[in-house]
C-alpha positions as CSV (number, residue, x, y, z in Angstrom):
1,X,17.1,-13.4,-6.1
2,X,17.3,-14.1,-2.7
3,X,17.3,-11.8,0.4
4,X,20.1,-11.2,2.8
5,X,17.2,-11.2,5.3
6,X,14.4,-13.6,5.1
7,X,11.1,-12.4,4.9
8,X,7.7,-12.7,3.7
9,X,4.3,-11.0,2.8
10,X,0.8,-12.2,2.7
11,X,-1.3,-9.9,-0.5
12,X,-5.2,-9.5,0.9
13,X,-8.2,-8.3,-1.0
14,X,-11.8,-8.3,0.8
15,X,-14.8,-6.4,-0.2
16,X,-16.8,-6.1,-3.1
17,X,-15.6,-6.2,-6.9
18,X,-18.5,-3.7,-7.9
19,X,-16.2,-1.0,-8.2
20,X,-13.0,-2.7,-8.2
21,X,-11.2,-6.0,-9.5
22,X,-10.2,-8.0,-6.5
23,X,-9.4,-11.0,-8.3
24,X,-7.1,-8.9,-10.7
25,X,-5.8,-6.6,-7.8
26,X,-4.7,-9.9,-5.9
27,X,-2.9,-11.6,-8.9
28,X,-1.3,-8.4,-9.8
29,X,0.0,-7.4,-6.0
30,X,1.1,-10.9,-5.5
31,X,3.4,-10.8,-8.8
32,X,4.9,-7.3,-7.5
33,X,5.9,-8.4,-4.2
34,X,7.3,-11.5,-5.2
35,X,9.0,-9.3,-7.9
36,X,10.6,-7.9,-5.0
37,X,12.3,-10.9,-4.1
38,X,9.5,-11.9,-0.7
39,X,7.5,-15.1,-1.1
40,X,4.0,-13.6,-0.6
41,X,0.6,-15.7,-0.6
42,X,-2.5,-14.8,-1.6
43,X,-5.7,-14.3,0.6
44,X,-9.6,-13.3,0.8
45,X,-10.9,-11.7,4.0
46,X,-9.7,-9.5,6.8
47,X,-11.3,-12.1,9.2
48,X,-7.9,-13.5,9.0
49,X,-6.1,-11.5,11.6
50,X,-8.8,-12.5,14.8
51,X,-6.9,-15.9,16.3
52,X,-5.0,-15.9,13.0
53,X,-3.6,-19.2,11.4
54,X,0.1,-19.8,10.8
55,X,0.3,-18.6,7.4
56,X,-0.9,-15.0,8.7
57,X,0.7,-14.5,11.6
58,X,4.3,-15.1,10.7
59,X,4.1,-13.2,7.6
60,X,6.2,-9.9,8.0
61,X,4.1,-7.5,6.0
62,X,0.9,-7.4,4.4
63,X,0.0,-5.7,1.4
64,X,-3.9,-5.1,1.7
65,X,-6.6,-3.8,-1.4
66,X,-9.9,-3.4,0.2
67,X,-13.0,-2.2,-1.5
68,X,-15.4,-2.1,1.2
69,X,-17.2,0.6,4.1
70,X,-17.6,-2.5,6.0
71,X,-15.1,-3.8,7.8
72,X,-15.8,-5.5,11.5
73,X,-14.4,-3.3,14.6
74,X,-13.6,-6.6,15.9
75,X,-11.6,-7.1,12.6
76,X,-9.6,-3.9,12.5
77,X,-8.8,-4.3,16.6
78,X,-6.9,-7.8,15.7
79,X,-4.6,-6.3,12.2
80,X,-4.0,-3.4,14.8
81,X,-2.8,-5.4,17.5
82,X,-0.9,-7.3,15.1
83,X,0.7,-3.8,13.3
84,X,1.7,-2.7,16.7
85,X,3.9,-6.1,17.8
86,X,5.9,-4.8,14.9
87,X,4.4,-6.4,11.5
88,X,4.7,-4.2,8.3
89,X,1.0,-3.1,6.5
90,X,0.6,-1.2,3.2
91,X,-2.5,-0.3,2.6
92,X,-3.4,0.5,-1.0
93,X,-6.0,2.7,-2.6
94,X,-10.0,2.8,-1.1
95,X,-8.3,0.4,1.6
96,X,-9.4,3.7,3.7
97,X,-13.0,3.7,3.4
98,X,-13.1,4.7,6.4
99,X,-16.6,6.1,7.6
100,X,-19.1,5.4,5.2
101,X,-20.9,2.4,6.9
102,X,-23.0,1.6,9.7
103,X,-21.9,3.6,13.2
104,X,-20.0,6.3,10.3
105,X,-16.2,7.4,11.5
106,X,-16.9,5.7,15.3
107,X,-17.1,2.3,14.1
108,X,-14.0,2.4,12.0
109,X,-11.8,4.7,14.5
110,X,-9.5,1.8,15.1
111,X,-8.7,1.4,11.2
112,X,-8.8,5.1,10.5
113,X,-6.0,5.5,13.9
114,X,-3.9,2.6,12.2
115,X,-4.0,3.3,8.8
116,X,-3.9,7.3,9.0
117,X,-6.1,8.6,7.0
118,X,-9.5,7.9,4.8
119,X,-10.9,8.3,1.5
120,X,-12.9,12.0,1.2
121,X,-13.4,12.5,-2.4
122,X,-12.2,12.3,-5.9
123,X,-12.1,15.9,-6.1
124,X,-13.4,18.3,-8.3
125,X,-11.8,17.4,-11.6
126,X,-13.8,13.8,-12.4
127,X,-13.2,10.3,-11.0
128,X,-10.1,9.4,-12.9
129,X,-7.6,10.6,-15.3
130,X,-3.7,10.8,-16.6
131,X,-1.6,12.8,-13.5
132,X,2.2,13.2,-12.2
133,X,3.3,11.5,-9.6
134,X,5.5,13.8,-7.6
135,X,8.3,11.6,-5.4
136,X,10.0,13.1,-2.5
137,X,13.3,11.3,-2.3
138,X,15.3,10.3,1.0
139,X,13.1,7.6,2.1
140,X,13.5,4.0,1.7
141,X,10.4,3.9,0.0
142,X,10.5,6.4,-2.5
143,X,14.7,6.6,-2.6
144,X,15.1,4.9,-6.4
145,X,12.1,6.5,-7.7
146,X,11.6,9.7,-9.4
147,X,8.4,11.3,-10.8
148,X,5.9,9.7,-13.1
149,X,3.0,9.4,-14.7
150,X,-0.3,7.6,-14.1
151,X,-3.4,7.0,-15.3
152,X,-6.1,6.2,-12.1
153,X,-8.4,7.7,-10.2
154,X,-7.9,10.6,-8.4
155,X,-8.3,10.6,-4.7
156,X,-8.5,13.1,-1.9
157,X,-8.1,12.3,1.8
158,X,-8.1,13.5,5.1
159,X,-5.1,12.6,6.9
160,X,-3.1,12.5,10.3
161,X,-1.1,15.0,11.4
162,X,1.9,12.5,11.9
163,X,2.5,11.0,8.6
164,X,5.7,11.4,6.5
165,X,4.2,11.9,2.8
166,X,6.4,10.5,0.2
167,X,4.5,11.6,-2.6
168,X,1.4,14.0,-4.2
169,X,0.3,15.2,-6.6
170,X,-0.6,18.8,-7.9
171,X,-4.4,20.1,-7.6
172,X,-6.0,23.8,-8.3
173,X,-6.6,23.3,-4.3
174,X,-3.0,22.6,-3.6
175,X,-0.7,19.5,-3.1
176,X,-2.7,16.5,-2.7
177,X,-0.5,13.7,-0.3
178,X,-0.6,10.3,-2.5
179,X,2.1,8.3,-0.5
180,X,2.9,8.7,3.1
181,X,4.6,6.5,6.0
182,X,4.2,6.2,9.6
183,X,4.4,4.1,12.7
184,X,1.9,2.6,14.4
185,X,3.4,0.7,17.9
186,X,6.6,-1.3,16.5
187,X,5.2,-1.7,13.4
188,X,5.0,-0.2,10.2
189,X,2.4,1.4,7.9
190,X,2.7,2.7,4.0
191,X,-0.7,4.0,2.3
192,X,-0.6,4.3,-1.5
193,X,-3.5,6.0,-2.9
194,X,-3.0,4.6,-6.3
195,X,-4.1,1.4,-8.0
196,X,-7.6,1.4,-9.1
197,X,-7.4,-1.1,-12.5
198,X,-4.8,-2.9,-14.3
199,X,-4.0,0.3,-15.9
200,X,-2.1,1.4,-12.7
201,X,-0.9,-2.2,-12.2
202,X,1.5,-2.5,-14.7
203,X,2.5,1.5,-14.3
204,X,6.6,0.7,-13.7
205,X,6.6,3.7,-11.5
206,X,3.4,2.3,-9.2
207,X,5.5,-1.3,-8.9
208,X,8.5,-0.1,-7.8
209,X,6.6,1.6,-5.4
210,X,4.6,-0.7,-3.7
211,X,8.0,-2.8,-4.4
212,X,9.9,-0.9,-2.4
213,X,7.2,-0.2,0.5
214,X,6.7,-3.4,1.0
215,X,10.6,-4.2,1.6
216,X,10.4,-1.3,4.1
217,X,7.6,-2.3,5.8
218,X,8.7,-6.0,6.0
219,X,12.2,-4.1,7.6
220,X,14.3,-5.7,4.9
221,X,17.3,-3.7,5.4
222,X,17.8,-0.3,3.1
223,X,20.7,-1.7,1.2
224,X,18.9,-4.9,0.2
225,X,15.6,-2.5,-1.2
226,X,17.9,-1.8,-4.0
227,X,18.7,-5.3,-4.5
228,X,17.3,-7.7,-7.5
229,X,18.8,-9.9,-10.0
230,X,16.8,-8.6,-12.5
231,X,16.9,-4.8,-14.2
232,X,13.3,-3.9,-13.5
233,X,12.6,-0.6,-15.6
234,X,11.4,2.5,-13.5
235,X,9.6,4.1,-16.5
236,X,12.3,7.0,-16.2
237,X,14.6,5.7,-18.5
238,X,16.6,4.6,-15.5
239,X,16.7,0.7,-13.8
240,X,18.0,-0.7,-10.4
241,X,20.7,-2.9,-10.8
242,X,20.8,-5.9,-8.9
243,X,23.4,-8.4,-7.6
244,X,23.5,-11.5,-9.0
């Protein structure tokens, strides 16, 4: 399939594979996005975004699974500088370990003011389990999706008071925000709390959601997000339809 609009993505993993699998994260992201109909390129390092080369800077969004509390102030100055000029950034899962490291929440305040929120806790009911994802519809990102189900690990954050969340799920403590949007200068920024392990990977529902937020934050136009030559399931019992 090809896009009405030409665009691209660039998938990054950095940190440590201790408690996640960056190599498997990367090769899984990457097939997503291209399922999505962008070429995307693989990459190690957020060093990438100070004086970035070519191949970084004229990507349009970038899909980015971190799983570190270190990440250089320098480092999170030059992707927000780059965000702001209008360049799309989905952030996925402990990609918000904001906090944790040397110099705690003052270190990382330009991260934690671009991305929007930061990892807390799993919560009170174990690190991981089976859960519903509950979709809010209306939004580019989570318009062709309904509910599903996942197996992960749960998350709790702490969030900004101006995000647009897409999608939670259900707690004894209340709704917990999984999925949410905002802007950050010109550009824009999707965090996904899910996608711990391959389990979530090849969840249909989790696909077509970091599908679909990618096109978004790329600014494909909203009738080309619907658009593939091929059916991919939504693990609904429903498809998208694309045009050949």
């Amino acid at each position: 399939m090809r896009l009405r609009a030409s665009r691209s993505a660039m998938v990054i993993v950095d940190g440590t594979d201790i408690h996640h699998d960056l190599i498997g994260a990367a090769l899984a992201l990457q097939e997503v996005v291209i399922e999505a109909g962008l070429p995307a390129a693989r990459a190690v390092g957020m060093d990438r975004f100070v004086d970035p080369m070519p191949a970084t800077a004229e990507a349009d969004a970038y899909v980015v699974y971190r799983s570190s509390v270190a990440f250089d102030p320098g480092q999170q100055r030059a992707l927000s500088d780059l965000v702001a000029t209008g360049k799309g950034l989905v952030v996925l899962h402990a990609s918000n370990l904001f906090g944790f490291g040397p110099g705690g929440l003052d270190a990382d305040r330009t991260g934690f003011e671009l991305v929007g929120s930061r990892y807390i806790s799993h919560g009170d009911a174990g690190s991981e389990g089976r859960f519903a994802v509950e979709v809010r519809g209306g939004h580019p990102v989570t318009r062709h999706l309904d509910d599903f189900e996942i197996d992960d690990e749960y998350y709790v954050i702490e969030h900004a008071p101006d995000v647009q969340i897409l999608a939670e799920r259900t707690t004894p403590a209340g709704p917990q925000p999984l999925v949410y949007v905002r802007e950050h200068g010109l550009g824009r920024v999707c965090y996904i709390a899910l996608g711990h392990d391959g389990r979530a990977w090849g969840n249909p529902g989790f696909r077509q959601l970091v599908r679909q937020a990618t096109l978004w934050a790329a600014r494909v136009p909203e009738d080309d997000i619907a658009s593939w030559s091929t059916r991919w399931p939504l693990g609904n019992g429903r498809t998208i339809e694309g045009d050949a």
